[in-house]
C-alpha positions as CSV (number, residue, x, y, z in Angstrom):
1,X,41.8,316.9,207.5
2,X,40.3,318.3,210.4
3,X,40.5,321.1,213.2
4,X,43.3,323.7,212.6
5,X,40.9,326.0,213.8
6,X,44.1,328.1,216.0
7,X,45.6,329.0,212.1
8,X,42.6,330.4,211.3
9,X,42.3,332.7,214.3
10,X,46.4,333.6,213.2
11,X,45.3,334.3,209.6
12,X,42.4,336.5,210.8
13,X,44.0,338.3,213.9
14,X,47.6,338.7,212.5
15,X,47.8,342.2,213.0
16,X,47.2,342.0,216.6
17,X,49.4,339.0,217.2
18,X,53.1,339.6,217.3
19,X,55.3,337.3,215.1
20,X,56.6,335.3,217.4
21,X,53.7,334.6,219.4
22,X,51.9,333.5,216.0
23,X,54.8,331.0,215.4
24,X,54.2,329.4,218.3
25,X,50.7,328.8,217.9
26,X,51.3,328.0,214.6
27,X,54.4,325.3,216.2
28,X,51.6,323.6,218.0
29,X,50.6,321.6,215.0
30,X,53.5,320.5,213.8
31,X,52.8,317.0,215.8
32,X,49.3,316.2,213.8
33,X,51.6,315.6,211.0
34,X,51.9,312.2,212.6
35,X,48.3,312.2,214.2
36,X,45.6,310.8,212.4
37,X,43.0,313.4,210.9
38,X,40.4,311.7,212.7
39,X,41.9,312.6,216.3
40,X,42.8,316.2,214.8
41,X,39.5,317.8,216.7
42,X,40.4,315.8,219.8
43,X,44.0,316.8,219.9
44,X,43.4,320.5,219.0
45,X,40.6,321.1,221.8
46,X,43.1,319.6,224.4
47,X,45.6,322.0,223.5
48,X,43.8,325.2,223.0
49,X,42.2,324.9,226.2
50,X,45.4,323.5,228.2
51,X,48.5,325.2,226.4
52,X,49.6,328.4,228.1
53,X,50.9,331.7,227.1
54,X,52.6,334.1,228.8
55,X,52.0,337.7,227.0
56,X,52.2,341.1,227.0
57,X,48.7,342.5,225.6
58,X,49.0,346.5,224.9
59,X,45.7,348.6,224.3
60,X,44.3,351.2,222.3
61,X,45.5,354.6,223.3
62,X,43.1,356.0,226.2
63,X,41.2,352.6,226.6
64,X,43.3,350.9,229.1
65,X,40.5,350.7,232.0
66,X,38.2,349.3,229.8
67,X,40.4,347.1,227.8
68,X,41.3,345.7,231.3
69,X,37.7,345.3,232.3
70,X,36.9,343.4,228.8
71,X,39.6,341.4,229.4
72,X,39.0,340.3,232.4
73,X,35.3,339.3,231.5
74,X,36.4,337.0,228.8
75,X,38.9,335.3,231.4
76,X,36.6,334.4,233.5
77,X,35.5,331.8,231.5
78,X,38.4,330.5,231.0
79,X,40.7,328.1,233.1
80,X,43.9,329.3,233.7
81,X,43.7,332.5,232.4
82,X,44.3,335.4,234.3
83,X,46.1,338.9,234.3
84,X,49.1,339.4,236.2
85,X,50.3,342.9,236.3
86,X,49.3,345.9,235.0
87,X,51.1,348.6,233.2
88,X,49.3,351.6,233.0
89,X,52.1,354.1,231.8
90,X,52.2,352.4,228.6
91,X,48.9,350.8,228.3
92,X,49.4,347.5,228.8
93,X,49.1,344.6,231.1
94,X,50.4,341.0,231.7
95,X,48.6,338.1,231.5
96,X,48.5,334.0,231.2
97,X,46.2,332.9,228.4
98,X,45.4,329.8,226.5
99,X,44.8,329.5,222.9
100,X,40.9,328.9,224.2
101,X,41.3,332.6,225.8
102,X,43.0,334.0,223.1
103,X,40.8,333.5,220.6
104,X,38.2,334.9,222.2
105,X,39.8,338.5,223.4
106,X,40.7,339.0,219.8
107,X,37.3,338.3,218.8
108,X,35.6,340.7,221.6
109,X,38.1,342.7,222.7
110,X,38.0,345.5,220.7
111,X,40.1,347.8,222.3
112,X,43.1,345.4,221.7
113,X,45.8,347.0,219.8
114,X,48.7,344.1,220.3
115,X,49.6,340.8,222.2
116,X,53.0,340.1,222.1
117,X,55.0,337.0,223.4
118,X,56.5,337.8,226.9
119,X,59.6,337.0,226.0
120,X,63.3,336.1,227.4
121,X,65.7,338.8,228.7
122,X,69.3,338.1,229.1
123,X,72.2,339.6,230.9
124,X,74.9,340.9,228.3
125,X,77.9,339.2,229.2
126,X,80.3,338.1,227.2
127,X,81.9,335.0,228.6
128,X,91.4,347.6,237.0
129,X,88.0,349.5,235.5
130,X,89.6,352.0,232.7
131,X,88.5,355.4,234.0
132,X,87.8,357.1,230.9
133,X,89.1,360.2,232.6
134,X,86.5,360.0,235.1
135,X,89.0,360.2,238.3
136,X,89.9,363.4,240.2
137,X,87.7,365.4,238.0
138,X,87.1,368.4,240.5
139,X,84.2,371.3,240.4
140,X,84.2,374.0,242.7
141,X,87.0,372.7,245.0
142,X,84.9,369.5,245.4
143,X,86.1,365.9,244.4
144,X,83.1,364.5,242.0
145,X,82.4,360.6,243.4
146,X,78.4,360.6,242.8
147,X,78.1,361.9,246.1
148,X,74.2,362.7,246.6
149,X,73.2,360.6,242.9
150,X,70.9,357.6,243.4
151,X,71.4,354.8,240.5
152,X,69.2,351.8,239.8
153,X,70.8,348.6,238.9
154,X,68.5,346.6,237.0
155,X,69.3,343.4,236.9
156,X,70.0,340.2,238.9
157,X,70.1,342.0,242.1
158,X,73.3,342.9,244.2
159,X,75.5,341.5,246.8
160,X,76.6,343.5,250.2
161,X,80.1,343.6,248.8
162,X,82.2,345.4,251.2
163,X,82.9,348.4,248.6
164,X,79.2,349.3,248.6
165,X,78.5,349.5,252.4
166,X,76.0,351.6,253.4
167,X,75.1,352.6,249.6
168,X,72.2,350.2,248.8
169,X,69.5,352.3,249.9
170,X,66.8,349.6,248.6
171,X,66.0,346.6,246.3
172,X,63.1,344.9,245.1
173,X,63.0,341.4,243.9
174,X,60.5,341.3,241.1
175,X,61.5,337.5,240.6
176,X,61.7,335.6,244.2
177,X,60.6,338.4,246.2
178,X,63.1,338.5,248.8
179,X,63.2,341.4,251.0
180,X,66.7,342.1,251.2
181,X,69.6,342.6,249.0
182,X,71.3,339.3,247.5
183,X,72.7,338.2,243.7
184,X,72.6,334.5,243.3
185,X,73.9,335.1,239.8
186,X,76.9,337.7,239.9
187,X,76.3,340.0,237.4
188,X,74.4,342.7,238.9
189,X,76.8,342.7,241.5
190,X,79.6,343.2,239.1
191,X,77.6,345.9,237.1
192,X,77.1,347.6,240.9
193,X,80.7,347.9,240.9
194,X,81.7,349.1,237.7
195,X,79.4,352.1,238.2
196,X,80.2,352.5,242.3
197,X,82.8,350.5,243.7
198,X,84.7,352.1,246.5
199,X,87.5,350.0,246.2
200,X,90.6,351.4,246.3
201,X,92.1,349.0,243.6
202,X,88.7,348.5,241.5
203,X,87.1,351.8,241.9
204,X,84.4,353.3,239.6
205,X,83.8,356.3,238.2
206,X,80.9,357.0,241.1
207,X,82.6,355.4,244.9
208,X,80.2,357.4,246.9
209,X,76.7,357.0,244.6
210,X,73.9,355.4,246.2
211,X,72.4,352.4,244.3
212,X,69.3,350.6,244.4
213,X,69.1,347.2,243.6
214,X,66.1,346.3,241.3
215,X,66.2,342.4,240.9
216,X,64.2,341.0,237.0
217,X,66.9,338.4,236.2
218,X,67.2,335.2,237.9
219,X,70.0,332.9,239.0
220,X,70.8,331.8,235.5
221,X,70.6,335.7,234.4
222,X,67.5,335.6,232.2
223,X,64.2,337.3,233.0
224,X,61.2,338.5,230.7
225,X,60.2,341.1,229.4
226,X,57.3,341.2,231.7
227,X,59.8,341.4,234.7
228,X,61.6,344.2,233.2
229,X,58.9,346.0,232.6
230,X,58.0,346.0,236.5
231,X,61.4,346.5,237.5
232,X,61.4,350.4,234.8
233,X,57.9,351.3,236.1
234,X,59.0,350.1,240.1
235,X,61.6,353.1,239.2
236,X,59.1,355.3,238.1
237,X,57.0,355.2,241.0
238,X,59.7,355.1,243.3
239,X,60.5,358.5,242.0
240,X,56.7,359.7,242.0
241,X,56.3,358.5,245.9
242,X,59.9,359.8,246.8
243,X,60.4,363.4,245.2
244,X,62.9,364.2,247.6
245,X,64.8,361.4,246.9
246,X,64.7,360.5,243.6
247,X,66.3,357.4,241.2
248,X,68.5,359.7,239.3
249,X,69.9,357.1,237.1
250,X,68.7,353.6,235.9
251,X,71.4,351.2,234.0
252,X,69.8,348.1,231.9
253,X,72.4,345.5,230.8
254,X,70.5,343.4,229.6
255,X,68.0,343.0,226.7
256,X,66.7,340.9,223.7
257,X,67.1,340.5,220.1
258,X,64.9,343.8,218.5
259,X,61.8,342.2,216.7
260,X,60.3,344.8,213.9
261,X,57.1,346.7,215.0
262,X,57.6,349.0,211.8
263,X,58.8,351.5,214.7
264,X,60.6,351.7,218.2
265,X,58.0,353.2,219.3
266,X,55.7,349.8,219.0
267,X,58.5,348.2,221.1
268,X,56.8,347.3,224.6
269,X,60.3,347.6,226.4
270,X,61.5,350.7,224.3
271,X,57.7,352.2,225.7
272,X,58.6,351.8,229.0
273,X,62.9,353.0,229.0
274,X,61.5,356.4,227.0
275,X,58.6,356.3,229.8
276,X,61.2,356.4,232.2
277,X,63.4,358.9,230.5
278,X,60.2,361.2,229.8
279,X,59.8,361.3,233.6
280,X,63.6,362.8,234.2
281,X,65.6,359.3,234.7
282,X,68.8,359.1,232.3
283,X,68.8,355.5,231.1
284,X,71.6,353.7,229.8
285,X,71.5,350.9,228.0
286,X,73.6,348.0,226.6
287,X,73.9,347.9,223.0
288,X,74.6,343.9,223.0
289,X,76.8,341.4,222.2
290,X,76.2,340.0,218.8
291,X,78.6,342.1,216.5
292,X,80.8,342.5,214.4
293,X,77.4,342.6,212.1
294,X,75.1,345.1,211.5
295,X,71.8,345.6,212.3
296,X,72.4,343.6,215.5
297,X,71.6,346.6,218.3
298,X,68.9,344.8,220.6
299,X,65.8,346.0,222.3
300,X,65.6,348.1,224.1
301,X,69.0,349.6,223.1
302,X,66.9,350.2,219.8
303,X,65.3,353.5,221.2
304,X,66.5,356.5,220.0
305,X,66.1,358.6,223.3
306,X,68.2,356.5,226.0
307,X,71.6,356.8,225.6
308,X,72.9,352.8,224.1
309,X,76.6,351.9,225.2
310,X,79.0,349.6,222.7
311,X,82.2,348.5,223.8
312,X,85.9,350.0,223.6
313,X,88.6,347.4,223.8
314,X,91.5,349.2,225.7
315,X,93.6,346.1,224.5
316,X,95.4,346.6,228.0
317,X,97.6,349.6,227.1
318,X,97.7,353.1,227.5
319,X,98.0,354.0,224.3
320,X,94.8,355.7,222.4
321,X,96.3,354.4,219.5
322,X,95.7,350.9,220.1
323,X,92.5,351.6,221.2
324,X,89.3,349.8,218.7
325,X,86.2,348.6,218.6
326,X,85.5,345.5,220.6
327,X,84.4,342.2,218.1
328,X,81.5,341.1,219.8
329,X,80.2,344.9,220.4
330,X,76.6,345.1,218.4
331,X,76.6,347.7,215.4
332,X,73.9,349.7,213.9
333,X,72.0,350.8,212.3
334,X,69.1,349.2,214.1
335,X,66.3,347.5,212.6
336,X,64.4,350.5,212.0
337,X,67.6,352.3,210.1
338,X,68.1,354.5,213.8
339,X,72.1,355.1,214.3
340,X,73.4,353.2,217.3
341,X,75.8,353.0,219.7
342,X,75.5,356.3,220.5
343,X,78.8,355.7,222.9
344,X,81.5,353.9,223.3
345,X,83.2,352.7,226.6
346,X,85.4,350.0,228.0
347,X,84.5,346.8,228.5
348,X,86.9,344.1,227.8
349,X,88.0,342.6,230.7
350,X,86.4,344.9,233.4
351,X,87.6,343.7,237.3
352,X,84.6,344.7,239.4
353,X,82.9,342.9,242.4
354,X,82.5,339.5,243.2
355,X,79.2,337.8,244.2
356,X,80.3,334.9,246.3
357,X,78.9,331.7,245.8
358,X,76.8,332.8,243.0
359,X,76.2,331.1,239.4
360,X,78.8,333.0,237.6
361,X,81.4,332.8,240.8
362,X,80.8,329.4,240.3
363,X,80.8,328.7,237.1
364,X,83.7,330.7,236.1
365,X,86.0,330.1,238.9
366,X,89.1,331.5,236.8
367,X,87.6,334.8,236.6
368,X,88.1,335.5,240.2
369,X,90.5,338.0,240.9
370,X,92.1,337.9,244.7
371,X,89.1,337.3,247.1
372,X,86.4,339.8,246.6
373,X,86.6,340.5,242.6
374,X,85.5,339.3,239.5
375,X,86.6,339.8,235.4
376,X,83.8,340.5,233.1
377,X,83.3,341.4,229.8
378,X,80.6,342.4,227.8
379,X,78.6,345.4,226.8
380,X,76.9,344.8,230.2
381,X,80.2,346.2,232.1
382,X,80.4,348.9,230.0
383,X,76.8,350.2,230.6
384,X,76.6,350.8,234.4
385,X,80.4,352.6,233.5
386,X,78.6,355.0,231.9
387,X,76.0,355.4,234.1
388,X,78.6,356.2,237.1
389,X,79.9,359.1,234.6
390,X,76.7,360.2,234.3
391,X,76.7,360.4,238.1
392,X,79.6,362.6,238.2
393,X,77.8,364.4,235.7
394,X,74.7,364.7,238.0
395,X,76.5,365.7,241.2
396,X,78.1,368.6,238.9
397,X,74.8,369.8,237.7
398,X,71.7,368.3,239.5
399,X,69.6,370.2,236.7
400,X,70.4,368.8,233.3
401,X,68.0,366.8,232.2
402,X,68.5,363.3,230.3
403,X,68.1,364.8,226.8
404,X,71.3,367.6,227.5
405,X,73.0,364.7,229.8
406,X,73.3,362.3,226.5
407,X,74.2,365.5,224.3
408,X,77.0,367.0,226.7
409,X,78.2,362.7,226.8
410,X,78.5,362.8,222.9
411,X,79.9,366.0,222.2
412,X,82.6,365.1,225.2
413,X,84.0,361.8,223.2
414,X,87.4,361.3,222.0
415,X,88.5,359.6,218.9
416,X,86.7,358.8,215.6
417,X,85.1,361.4,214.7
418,X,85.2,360.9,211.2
419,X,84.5,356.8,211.7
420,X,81.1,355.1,210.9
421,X,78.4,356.3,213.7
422,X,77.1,352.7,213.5
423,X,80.1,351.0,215.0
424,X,82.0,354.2,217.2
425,X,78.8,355.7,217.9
426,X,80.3,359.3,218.7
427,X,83.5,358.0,220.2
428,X,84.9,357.3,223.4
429,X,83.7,358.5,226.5
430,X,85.7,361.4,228.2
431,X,84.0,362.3,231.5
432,X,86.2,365.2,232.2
433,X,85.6,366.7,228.6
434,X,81.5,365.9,229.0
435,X,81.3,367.7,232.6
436,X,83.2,370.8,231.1
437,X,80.7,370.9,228.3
């Protein structure tokens, strides 16, 4: 038997290599079963030096410059490697490397601490908006609407709907880069209402909120985590070149199955959400969709600053009593024994705004509601709901920070107070009760 030299560079660089990048090195063999041993050498040279990655490579703490510059040197002698985009903040960049390339960071690089698989990021959708007593909630003789609150929708961009005109102050389009504000899959347009619509019939919890549309999804509503990284730090910059006008809010409905670092802290997307909620942004994040089991909470709803959102399930009534859980609503704890949800709010058949001609419009023609809405449910809807509270909460008190925005949210719940954390979170959101606390 000859070659396998790639499992050898595995075996002696695992602690660098994250798990699922190692698999799929490791994957590449699997067709020399049926090869020859005497073509093993040729094979294996073709594909280490043709077979691309697309990774995430983080460096030691207070090396980033020169990890860069090292890695950059090595790349240079290899063909189609090259770095992408850089990610200071959290010491990191992105990069395309072969199995050539790799092998040779890891062996001179030594200010490598991790390369991780760039990996896929979905929406969160599962196949009249409650208002969890966030209507008419008056302060001072003044109407709370998110009036003077910027939010960032990131996600797959958002449509000029009628019900946000003149309230999508900008957008970036970290996968097409288009200029100006579109959708051409639906759902960021439908999470854009159920924070901020102004419609008279659909309306949520923030009508008068400005939103910024910050596009890392594509048409079929996946992205990477590369792209979501861009699309948190885009945010952070926005607010470090505009402190007069900064993103108050940033709601993330989206995410991918939690891989185990040993901590959340080792997460690349939980680095950059707490990077964002260090710098003063409250973040909200979807929880997922792949209860009723436990231990399914995804990344980066896994961190234990931003504030992660399950699902209620009104069941259509107005009874509390029949209130519950929805199925499909991810539990905790998560995979580093961190309680989570740390919320619940509605999300079961949420009617919010339609992206016309989009994937989802029209792929799901029988969710359309009248001409200009759309029925969703998911932990995704019930995410940028909770960040329109929050913008109620904002417009109240411009001066809480995220930490006493996520306490005054929990302490504010109704309902199950004596109920497993792991599945109620804290309860039910009650604006009204969290903006009197």
């Amino acid at each position: 038997m000859f070659g396998y030299s790639m499992v050898q560079m595995v075996r002696t660089h695992a602690d660098k290599i994250e798990r699922p990048l190692r698999e799929q090195i490791l994957n590449l063999y699997k067709p020399f079963k049926w090869t020859p041993c005497f073509l093993h050498n040729m094979f294996e040279g073709m594909v280490k030096r043709r077979k691309r990655y697309s990774v995430i490579i983080e460096f030691q703490e207070g090396c980033y410059d020169t990890g860069c510059k090292q890695v950059n040197e090595v790349m240079t002698n290899h063909k189609k490697n090259k770095i992408k985009n850089h990610f200071p903040r959290v010491s990191c960049c992105s990069a395309e490397i072969t199995p050539n390339g790799l092998e040779e960071l890891l062996s001179h690089c030594n200010h490598i601490k991790k390369v991780y698989l760039n990996g896929e990021v979905k929406a969160f959708l599962n196949v009249a908006v409650p208002s969890a007593n966030a209507q008419n909630i008056v302060r001072n003789g003044i109407k709370l609407t998110g009036d003077g609150v910027k939010m960032a929708i990131i996600d797959t961009g958002i449509y000029t709907h009628p019900d946000l005109t003149g309230r999508i102050t900008d957008f970036v389009d970290f996968i097409n880069n288009r200029p100006e504000p579109y959708d051409d899959n639906g759902h960021g347009t439908h999470c854009a209402g159920d924070a901020a619509s102004a419609s008279v019939t659909y309306m949520g919890p923030a009508p008068q909120a400005n939103l910024v549309g910050v596009k890392v999804l594509d048409r079929m509503g996946s992205g990477s985590l590369e792209t979501v990284m861009q699309g948190v730090d885009w945010c952070i910059q926005y607010n470090e070149d505009n402190p007069k006008n900064k993103i108050d809010i940033v709601s993330l409905s989206l995410g991918s199955t939690a891989q185990n670092y040993g901590s959340e802290d080792k997460d690349p997307m939980v680095k950059i959400v707490e990077e964002a909620w260090a710098s003063g942004i409250v973040v909200c994040v979807a929880a997922g969709n792949e209860g009723p089991e436990a231990r399914t909470v995804a990344s980066p709803g896994v961190s234990d600053q931003v504030i992660t959102v399950g699902v209620l399930d009104d069941r259509d009534t107005f009874e509390k009593t029949d209130d519950e859980v929805a199925s499909f609503s991810s539990r905790g704890p998560t995979i580093y024994g961190i309680n989570k949800p740390d919320i619940l709010v509605p999300g079961v058949n949420i009617i919010s705004l339609r992206s016309p001609n989009s994937y989802l419009d029209k792929l799901q023609k029988s969710s359309r509601v009248e001409n200009n809405y759309f029925s969703m449910s998911g932990t995704s809807m019930a995410t940028p709901i909770c960040a329109g509270i929050v913008a109620l909460m904002k417009e109240a008190n411009p001066s809480l920070t995220p930490d006493e925005i996520k306490t005054q949210l929990m302490s504010g719940t109704d309902l199950w107070k004596d109920r497993d954390e792991n599945v109620y979170g804290a309860g039910y959101i009650n604006a009204e009760q969290s903006i009197s606390n």
